[in-house]
Each structure stands twice: as C-alpha cells, then as structure tokens.
One Martini backbone bead per residue (centre of mass of N, CA, C, O) as a GRO file, in nm:
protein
   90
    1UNK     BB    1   0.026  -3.439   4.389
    2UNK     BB    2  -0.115  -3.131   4.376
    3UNK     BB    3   0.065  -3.087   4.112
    4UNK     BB    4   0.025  -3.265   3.936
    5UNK     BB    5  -0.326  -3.216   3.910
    6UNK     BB    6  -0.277  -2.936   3.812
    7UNK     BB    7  -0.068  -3.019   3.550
    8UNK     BB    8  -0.338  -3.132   3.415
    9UNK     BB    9  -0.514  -2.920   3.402
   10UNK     BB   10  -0.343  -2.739   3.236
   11UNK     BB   11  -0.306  -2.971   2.987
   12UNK     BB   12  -0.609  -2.912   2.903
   13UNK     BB   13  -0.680  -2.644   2.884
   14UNK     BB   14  -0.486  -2.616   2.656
   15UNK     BB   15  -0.570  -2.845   2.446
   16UNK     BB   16  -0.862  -2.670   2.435
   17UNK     BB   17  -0.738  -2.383   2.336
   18UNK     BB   18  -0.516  -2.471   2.111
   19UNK     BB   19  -0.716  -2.756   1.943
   20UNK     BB   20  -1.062  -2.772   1.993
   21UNK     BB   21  -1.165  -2.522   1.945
   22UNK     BB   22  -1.052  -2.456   1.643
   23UNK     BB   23  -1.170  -2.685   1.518
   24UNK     BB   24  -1.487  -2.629   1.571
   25UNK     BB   25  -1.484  -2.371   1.403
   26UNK     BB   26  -1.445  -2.482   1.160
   27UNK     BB   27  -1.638  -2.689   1.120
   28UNK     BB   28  -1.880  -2.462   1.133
   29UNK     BB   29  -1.788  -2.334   0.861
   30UNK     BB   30  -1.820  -2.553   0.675
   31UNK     BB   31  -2.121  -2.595   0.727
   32UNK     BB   32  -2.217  -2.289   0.654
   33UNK     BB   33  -2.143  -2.334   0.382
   34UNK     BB   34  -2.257  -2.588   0.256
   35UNK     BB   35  -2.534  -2.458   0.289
   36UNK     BB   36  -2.494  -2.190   0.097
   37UNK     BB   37  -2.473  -2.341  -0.138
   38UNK     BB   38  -2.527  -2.251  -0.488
   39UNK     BB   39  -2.611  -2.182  -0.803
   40UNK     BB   40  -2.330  -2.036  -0.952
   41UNK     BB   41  -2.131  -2.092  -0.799
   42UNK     BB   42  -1.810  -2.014  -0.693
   43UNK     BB   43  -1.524  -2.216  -0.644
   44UNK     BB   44  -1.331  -2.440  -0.424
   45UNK     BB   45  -1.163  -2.730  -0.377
   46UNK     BB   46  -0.919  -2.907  -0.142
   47UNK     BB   47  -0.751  -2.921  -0.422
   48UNK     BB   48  -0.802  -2.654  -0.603
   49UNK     BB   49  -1.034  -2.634  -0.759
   50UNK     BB   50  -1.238  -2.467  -1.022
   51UNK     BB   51  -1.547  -2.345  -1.012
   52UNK     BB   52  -1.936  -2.418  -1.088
   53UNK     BB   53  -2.240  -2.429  -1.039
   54UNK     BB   54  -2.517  -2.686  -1.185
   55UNK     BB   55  -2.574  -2.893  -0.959
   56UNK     BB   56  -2.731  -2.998  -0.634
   57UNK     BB   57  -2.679  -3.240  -0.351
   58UNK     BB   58  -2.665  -3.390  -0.068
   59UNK     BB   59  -2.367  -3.518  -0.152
   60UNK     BB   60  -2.362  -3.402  -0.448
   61UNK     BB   61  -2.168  -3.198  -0.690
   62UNK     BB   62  -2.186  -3.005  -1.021
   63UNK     BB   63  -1.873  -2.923  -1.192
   64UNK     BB   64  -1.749  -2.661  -1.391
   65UNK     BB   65  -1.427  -2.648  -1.502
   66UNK     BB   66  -1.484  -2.622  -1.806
   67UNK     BB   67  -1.640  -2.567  -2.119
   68UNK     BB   68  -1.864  -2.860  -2.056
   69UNK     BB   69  -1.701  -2.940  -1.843
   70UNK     BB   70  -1.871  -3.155  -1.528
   71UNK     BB   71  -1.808  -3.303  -1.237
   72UNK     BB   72  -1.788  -3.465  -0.956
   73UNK     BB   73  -1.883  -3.403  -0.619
   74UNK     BB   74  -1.851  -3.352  -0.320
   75UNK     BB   75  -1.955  -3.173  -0.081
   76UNK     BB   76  -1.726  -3.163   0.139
   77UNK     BB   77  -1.510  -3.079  -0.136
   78UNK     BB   78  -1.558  -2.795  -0.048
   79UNK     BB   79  -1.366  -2.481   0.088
   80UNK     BB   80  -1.475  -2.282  -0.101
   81UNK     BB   81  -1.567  -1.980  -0.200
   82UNK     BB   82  -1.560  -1.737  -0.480
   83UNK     BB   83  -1.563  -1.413  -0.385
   84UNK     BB   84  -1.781  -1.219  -0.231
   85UNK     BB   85  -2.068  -1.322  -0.350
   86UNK     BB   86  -2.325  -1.489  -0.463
   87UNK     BB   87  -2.460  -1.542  -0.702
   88UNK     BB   88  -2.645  -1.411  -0.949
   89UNK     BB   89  -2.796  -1.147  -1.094
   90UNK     BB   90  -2.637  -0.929  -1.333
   0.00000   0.00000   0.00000
C-alpha cells in the first residue's frame, strides 16, 4: 500500500516536471510576446505567415502581408516577432 502511494507521488511530480511547467513557461512567453507587440513589427503567425503590423487592436491586428494586401488576424495567432528587436525609427 505504502508503495503504491510513493508511486503516485512520484508519477505525479514527474507529470508536473515534464508536462505542466514547461506548458506553463510556454504560456507565459506568448503572453509577453504579445504585450510587446508593436506597429512596424516584423511578425510570423502560428500558420507560418509572415507580414509587418500596420495596426493593433485588442483583439486582432491588421497584418500587411504583401505590398497593399492587409490581412486580418487574430491577436493570438501571433507566434514570433521575426528579427532581432522590434521595429522602430531606421
């Protein structure tokens, strides 16, 4: 019996080492991606698009994705900034 229950403790503690804390930090890095997000950012969304922001709302941003062509999307389906550091004055 005493066996058994060190053996759920351990198969629980493996579970939260192996699956739910690096979920966990996932989540957390997507959340401060997308506070950071700005215009002029270079951007990829979750399907592999890549474009620039040319407008930010709380929910969606307006994604240029080629010369004229403008997009909308989803704010969550940012998944990458693209470059070294956000746009800004060149």
């Amino acid at each position: 019996m005493e066996l058994a229950i060190a053996w759920l403790v351990l198969m629980g503690g493996a579970f939260y080492l192996l699956l739910w804390r690096p979920q966990q930090r996932r989540m957390a890095a997507v959340r401060e991606l997308q506070a950071q997000l700005r215009e002029g950012d270079e951007v990829m969304t979750t399907s592999g698009i890549y474009g620039r922001i040319v407008q930010l709302a709380d929910e969606e941003i307006r994604l240029e994705i080629a010369p004229g062509t403008v997009v909308r999307v989803a704010r969550g389906a940012i998944g990458a900034r693209v470059g070294d550091s956000p746009a800004g004055p060149s």
